[in-house]
C-alpha positions in Angstrom: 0.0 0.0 0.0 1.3 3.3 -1.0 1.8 5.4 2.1 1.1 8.8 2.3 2.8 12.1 3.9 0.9 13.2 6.9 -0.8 16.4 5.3 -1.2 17.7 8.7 2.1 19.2 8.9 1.8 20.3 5.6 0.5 24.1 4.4 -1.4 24.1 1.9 1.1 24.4 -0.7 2.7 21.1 0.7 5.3 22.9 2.5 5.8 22.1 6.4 4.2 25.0 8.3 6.3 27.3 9.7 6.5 26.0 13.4 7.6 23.1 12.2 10.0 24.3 9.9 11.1 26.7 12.5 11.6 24.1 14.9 13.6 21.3 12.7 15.7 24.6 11.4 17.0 25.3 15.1 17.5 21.3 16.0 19.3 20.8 12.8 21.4 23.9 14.0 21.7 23.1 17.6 22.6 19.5 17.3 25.1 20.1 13.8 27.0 23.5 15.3 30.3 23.2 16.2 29.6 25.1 19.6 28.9 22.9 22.8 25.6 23.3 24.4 24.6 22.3 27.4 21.3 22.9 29.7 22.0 22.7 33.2 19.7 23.3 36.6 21.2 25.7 39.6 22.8 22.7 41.4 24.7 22.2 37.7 22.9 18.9 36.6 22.8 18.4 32.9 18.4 18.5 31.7 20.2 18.2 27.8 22.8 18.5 25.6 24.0 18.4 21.9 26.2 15.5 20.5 28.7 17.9 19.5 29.1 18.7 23.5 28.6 14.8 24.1 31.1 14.1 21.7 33.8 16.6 23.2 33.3 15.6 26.1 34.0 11.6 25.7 31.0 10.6 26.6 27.7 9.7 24.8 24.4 12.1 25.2 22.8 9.4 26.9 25.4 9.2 29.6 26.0 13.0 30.0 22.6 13.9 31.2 21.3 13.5 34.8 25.3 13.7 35.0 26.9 17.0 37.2 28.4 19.0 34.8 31.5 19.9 37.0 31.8 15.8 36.5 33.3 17.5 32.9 35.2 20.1 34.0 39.2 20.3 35.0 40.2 20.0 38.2 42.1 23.9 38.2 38.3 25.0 36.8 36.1 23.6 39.5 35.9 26.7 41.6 35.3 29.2 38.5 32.7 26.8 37.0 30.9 27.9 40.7 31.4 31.1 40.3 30.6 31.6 36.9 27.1 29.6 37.6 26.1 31.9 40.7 26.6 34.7 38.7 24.1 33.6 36.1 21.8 33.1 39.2 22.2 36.6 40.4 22.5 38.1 36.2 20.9 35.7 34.4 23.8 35.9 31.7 27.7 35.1 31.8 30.2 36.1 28.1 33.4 34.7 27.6 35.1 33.3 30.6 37.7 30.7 30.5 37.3 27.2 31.6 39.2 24.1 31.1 36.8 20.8 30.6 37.8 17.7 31.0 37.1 14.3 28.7 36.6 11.0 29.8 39.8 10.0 29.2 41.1 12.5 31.8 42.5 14.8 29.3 41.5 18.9 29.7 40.6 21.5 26.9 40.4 25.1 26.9 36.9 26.5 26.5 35.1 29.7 26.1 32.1 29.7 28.6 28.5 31.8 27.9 25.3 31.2 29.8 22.2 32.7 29.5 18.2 32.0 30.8 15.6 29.4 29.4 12.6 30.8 30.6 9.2 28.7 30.5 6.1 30.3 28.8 5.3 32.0 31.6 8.6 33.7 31.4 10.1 31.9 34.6 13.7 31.0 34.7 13.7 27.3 34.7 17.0 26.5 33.3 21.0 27.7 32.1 21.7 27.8 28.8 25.3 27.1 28.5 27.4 27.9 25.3 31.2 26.7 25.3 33.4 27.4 22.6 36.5 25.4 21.8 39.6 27.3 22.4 42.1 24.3 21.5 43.2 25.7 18.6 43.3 29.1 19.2 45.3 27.9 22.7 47.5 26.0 20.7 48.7 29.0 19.0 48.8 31.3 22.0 51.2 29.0 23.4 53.1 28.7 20.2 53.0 32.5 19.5 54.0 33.4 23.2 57.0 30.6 22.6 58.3 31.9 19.5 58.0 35.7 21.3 60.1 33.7 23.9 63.0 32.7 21.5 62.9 35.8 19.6 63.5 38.0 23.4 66.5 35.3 23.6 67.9 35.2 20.4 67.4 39.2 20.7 69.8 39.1 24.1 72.4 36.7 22.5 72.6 39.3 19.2 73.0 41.9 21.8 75.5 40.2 23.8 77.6 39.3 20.8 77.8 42.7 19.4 78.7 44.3 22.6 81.9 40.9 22.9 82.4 41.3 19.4 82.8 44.9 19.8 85.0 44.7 22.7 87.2 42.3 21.2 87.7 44.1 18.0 88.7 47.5 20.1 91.1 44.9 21.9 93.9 44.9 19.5 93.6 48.4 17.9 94.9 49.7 21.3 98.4 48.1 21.5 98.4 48.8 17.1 98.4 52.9 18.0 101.1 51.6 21.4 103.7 49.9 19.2 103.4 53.0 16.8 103.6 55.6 19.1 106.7 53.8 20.9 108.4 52.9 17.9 107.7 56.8 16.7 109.3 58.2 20.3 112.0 55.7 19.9 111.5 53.7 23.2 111.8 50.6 21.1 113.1 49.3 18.1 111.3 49.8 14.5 111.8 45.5 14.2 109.8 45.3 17.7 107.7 47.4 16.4 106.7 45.9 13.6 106.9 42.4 15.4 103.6 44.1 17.8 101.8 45.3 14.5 101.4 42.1 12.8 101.4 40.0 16.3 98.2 42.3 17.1 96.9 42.3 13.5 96.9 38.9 12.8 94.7 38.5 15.8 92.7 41.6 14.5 92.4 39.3 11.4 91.5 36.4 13.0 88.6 37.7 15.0 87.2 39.4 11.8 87.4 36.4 10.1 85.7 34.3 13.0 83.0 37.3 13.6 82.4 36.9 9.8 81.7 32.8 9.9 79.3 33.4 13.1 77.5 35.6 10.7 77.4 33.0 8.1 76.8 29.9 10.0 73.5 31.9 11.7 72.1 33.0 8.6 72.5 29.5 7.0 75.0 31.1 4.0 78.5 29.6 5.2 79.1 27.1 1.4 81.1 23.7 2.2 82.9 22.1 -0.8 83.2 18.9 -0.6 85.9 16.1 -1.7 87.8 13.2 -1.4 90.4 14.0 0.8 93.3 11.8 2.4 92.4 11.5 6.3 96.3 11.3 7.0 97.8 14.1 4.7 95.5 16.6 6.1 96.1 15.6 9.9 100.2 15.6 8.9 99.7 19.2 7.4 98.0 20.3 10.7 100.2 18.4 13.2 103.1 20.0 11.8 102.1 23.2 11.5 101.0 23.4 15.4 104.3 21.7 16.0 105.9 25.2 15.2 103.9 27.1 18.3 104.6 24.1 21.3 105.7 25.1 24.5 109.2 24.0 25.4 108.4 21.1 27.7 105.7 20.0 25.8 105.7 17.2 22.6 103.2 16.2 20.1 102.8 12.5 18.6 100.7 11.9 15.7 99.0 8.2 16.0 97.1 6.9 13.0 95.8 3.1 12.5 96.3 1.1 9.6 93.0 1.9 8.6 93.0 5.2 7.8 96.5 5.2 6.3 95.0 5.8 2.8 91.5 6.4 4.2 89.8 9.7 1.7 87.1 10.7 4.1 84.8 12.7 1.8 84.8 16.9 3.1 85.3 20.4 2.8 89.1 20.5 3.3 89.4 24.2 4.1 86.4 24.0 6.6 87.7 20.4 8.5 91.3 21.9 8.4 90.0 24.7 10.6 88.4 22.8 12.8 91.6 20.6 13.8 93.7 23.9 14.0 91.4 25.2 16.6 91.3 22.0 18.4 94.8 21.3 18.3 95.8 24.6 18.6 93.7 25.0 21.8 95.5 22.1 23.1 98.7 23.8 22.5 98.0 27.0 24.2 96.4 24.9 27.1 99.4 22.7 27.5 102.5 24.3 29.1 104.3 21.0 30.2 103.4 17.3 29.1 102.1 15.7 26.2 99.5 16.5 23.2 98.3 13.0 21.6 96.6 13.5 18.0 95.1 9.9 17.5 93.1 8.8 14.2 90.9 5.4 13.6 88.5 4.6 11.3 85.5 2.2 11.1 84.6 1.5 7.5 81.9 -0.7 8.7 80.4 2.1 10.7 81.3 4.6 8.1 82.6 7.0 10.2 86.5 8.3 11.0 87.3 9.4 14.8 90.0 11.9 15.7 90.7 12.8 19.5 93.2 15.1 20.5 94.4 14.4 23.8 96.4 16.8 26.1 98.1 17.2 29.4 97.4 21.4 29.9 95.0 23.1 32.9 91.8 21.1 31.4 88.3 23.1 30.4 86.8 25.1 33.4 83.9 24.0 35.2 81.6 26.8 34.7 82.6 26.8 31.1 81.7 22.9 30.7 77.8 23.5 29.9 78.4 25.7 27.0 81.7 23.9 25.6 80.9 25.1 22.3 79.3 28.6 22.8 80.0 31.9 21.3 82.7 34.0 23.4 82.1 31.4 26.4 85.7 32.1 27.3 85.2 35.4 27.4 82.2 35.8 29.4 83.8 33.5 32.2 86.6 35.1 32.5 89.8 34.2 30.3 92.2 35.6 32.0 95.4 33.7 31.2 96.0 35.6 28.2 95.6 32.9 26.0 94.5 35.5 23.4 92.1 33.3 21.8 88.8 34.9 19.8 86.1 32.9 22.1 84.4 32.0 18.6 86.8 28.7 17.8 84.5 26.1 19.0 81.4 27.4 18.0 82.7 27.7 14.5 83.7 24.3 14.9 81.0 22.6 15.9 79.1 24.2 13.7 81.3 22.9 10.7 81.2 19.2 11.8 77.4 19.1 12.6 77.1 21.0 8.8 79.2 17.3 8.1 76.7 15.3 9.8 79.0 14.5 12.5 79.7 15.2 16.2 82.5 17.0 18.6 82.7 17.0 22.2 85.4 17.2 25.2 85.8 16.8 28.1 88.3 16.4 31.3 90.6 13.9 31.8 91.0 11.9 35.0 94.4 12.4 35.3 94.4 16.2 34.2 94.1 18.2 30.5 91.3 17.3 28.4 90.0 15.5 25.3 88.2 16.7 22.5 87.0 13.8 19.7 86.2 14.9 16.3 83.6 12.1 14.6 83.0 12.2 10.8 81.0 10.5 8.3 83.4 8.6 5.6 80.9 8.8 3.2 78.4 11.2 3.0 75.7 9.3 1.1 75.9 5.6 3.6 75.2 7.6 6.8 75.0 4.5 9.5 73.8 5.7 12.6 74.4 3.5 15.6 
């Protein structure tokens, strides 16, 4: 039998009437919006609620009325969920205040919190109207917003503090520049000392500009490596000898290097890896006034990697400078008071060179006094094994 629409909801022109259309328009709206709505009583029971509330929540629409409602809200909200109800008792309407809710899995959210009056037809207040608003999102990038504010305040400070070092530091060896020339030009020492101070202080002049410039490049991402084949052993020779020159008088260097690595072409920017040992080494040698420096070099094919440690028997690394090994002008801000006329900048540069080479650096102290640094790189830089 052919059934038949039920012309009783129907207007004439077969088109609901409008209380019913009214009526399915708001349920379609109330139950499909993506706000949570709630009906509570004064003591904060839930009389209804829509599924997307139910569904926020954790818990089905069945089971979340005749349920408390500050059954779903966080434990550091329980006291403003009473307060913001006995206002609506003494107002009869609450905007925008905060409240964290809480699922059935425990979890908590961020939600915006309205209530307003559902009077009867009388026009008695029989209920609370309560309209939350999901402020996950817009939490989520708060918190991201306020962090990156955060890093920006630091990153701000460490620019700051590294053009007031830098500037120091570049003002450092001007001063004894104009000393040597006005001596030399009085005649209270000889033109060849003279000229001994000038480059003395300008090489380090050059040094520190060079070092200031490669901070630059390395923190805007610009600093180019060009890689190669290069022989493992030639390059630690070239760099062993060279620091050989600058030893203390009671002080030796030995250069140890395993079988393997012997002909071992390690594949790198040769300029860049060469400037890393010579800070390395050559911290060792300014560190080490009596003793022994060790250069050692092994390499693990089957790990593709090459390791080189420079060991020494000098005063060791500070404590207080241990934390930030590999900091800018960390020397410098602790204190460096040896006169080891160093730029601060070494090891950041250098670390920054081997990490650009997928590798690693660290140091630390040795039991029996001086310190360690080890140097790991990547043989190959397309077969990366990482342990």
């Amino acid at each position: 039998m052919e059934q038949k629409a039920d012309r009783s909801l129907e207007d004439g022109r077969g088109y609901p009437n409008t209380y019913l259309r009214t009526y399915w328009i708001l349920e379609s709206l109330y139950e499909s919006s993506p706000v949570l709505y709630c009906v509570v009583n004064a003591a904060g029971t839930i009389l209804d609620c829509n599924e997307t509330y139910a569904r926020r929540v954790g818990y089905s629409r069945a089971e979340s009325v005749g349920r408390s409602i500050f059954n779903h809200v966080g434990p550091n909200s329980l006291v403003a969920m009473q307060e913001y109800l006995e206002a609506w008792e003494k107002k009869g309407l609450v905007e925008n205040c905060e409240v964290w809710l809480k699922k059935k899995d425990g979890s908590v959210f961020p939600a915006l919190l309205s209530a307003a009056s559902v009077h009867d037809e009388r026009g008695r207040v029989v209920a609370c109207n309560i309209a939350l608003i999901d402020q996950t999102d817009i939490y989520k990038t708060k918190r991201d917003v306020e962090k990156a504010n955060e890093e920006l305040k630091i990153k701000e400070q460490l620019k700051n503090e590294f053009i007031a070092i830098a500037s120091h530091e570049l003002r450092t060896p001007i001063q004894p520049l104009l000393g040597y020339a006005i001596l030399a030009k009085k005649g209270k020492i000889s033109q060849e000392a003279a000229w001994e101070g000038v480059l003395r202080e300008a090489r380090k002049l050059q040094q520190l500009a060079n070092d200031i410039l490669d901070v630059s490049r390395i923190e805007s991402g610009s600093l180019m490596y060009q890689m190669e084949k290069v022989a493992i052993n030639d390059l630690l020779v070239g760099v062993v000898d060279s620091a050989k020159t600058n030893l203390a008088k009671d002080v030796t260097m030995d250069l140890v290097i395993d079988d393997a690595s012997r002909s071992l072409e390690v594949n790198l920017d040769r300029s860049r890896i060469t400037q890393v040992l010579s800070n390395v080494i050559g911290n060792a040698v300014k560190f080490t006034e009596q003793g022994s420096i060790k250069v050692e070099c092994r390499a693990f094919p089957g790990k593709n990697r090459v390791e080189i440690r420079v060991i020494d028997t000098g005063t060791g690394i500070p404590e207080q400078v241990l934390p930030n090994l590999f900091g800018k002008f960390v020397t410098k801000s602790t204190g460096d008071t040896d006169g080891h006329g160093g730029t601060g900048l070494g090891l950041f540069i250098s670390k920054a060179i081997v990490t650009a080479h997928k590798g690693e650096i660290y140091g630390y102290n040795n039991a029996t006094g001086g310190a360690t640094f080890t140097i790991v790189l990547p043989i190959d830089q397309s077969n990366i094994i990482r342990d």
